[in-house]
C-alpha positions, 0 to 999 in steps of 0.5 A: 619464175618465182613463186610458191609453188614453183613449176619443176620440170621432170622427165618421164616417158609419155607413150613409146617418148621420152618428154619433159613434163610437169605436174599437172596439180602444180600448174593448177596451183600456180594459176589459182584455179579456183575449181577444185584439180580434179575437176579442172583438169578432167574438164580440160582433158576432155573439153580439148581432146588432150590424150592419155599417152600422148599428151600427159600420162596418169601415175598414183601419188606417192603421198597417202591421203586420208580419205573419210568416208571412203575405205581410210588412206588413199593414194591420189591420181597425179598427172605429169603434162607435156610442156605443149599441154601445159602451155595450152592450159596455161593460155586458155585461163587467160590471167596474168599468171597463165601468161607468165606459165606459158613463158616459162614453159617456152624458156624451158624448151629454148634451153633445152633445144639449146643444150642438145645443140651444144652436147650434139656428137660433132660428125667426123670430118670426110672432106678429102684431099684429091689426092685422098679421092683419086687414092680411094677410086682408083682402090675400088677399081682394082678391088672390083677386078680382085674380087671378079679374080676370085669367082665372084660375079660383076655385082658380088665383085662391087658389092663387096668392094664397096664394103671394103672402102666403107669398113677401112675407109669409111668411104661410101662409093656409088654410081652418082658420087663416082661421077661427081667425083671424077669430074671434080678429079679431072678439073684439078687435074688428077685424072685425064678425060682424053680417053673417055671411053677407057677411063669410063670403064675404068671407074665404072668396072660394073659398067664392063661388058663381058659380052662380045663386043656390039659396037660398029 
């Protein structure tokens, strides 16, 4: 966008956010608003509900103005718009240049969306071999049992085997997965479901019952 006055895009904190903004008394001047800015953006602010911390925040001009007749040089109030605010403003002058403002600011939010995407850290890559997954299961079988060997109980005996695999192996283990992850075992063929029962208790060693035997 070429102009003038052009629409410089800055970044400050709106409220508990961080946001993209800009200066209210730009936008002003690029729309030739013919109202004088402080009454055309108080107008604003309080014809459609814009808030204070929320929609734009309010700082003192670095600039002395000179103010006749009012106790000498004075610093100005400035307003720094969230690029929503701006947008909406700009669309309720309809004019040409309310248009083109409004676009602006919309390309502005598609480079920036795009940037994020672009420099997003990319997420460490947990896809495992069967054989990596079986390794894993049958580690946290045997650490349940070494750490019960210790005097914990049943649930301080998973607890603390399922932090082990997720410290040194940056495996997350539960009930659901365990499940999901057994099956898919037995398909490939790394485990065997012949003896269900056994190979239950097994995997699942929070499930063992260290009562007497119920069943008939």
């Amino acid at each position: 966008m070429e102009h003038r006055n052009p629409l410089i895009i800055t970044e400050k904190a709106v409220g508990r956010r961080s946001e993209k903004t800009v200066n209210a008394r730009d936008l002003h001047a690029f729309l030739d608003v013919r109202r004088d800015f402080t009454t055309w953006i108080k107008n604003r602010i309080r014809q459609w509900g814009f808030a204070e911390g929320k929609d734009y925040v309010v700082f003192d001009s670095p600039v002395l103005v000179n103010q006749v007749g009012h106790g000498g040089d004075r610093r100005s109030k400035e307003y720094a718009l969230t690029l929503d605010m701006a947008k909406h403003l700009s669309m309720i002058e309809r004019t040409q240049k309310g248009h083109e403002a409004r676009e602006y600011f919309i390309e502005c939010e598609r480079r920036y969306r795009a940037l994020r995407e672009h420099t997003a850290p990319v997420p460490p890559d947990t896809t495992r071999t069967p054989e990596e997954l079986a390794s894993l299961l049958h580690l946290y079988a045997a650490s349940v049992k070494a750490h019960k060997a210790n005097g914990l109980n049943q649930f301080q005996a998973v607890l603390g085997a399922r932090r082990v695999l997720l410290k040194q192996y940056q495996f997350d283990i539960n009930h659901h997965l365990i499940l999901n992850d057994v099956e898919y075992l037995a398909r490939v063929g790394m485990v065997s479901n012949e003896r269900e029962k056994q190979d239950r208790r097994y995997w699942f060693p929070d499930e063992l019952d260290d009562g007497p035997d119920t069943t008939h």
